[in-house]
C-alpha positions in Angstrom: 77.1 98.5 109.4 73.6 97.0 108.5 71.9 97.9 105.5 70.2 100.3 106.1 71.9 102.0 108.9 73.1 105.7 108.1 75.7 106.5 111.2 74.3 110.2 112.6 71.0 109.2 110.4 68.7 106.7 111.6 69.9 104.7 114.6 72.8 103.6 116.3 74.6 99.9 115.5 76.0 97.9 118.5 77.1 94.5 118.9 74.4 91.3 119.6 75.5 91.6 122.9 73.4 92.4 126.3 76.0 94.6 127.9 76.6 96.6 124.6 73.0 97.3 124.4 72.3 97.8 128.0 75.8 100.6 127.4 73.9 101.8 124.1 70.6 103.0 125.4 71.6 106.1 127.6 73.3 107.5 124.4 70.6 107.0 122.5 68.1 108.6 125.0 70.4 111.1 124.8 71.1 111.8 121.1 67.4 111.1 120.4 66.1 114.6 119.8 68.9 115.7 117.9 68.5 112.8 115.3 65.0 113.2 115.1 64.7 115.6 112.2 67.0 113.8 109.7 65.4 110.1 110.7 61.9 111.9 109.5 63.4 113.3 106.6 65.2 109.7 105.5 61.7 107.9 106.6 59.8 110.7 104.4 62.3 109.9 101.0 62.6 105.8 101.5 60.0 104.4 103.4 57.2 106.8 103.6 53.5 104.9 101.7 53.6 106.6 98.9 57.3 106.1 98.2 56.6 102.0 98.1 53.7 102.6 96.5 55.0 103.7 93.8 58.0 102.0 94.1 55.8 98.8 94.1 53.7 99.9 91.0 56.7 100.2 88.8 57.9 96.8 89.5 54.5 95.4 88.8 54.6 97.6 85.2 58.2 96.6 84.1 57.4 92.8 84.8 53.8 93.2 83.3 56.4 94.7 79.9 58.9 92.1 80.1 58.1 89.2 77.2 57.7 85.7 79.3 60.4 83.5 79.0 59.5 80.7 75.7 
């Protein structure tokens, strides 16, 4: 699976193929709703602004802290 991909999470993985995503899109019409509130919920923890922000900040610190190389 991707990285990034959580199976029942946040999406559904099918092969590079036209047929297999043309076969893919009715089930995920269907299951749509129902994955809804944990895709939020994983968007909220990983990917949400303030998440990379900070995320983002704390690289910029620990390589602002780390001696440069001689």
């Amino acid at each position: 699976m991707p990285a990034g991909i959580v199976a029942g999470e946040s999406g559904w993985v099918v092969p590079p193929e036209p047929a297999a995503l043309a076969a893919a899109l009715p089930v995920a019409r269907d299951g749509a709703t129902a994955l809804a509130p944990a895709a939020r919920s994983r968007y909220e923890r990983t990917f949400h602004p303030d998440v990379v922000t900070k995320q983002l900040i704390d690289i910029y610190a620990d390589t602002a802290r780390t001696p440069a190389a001689p």
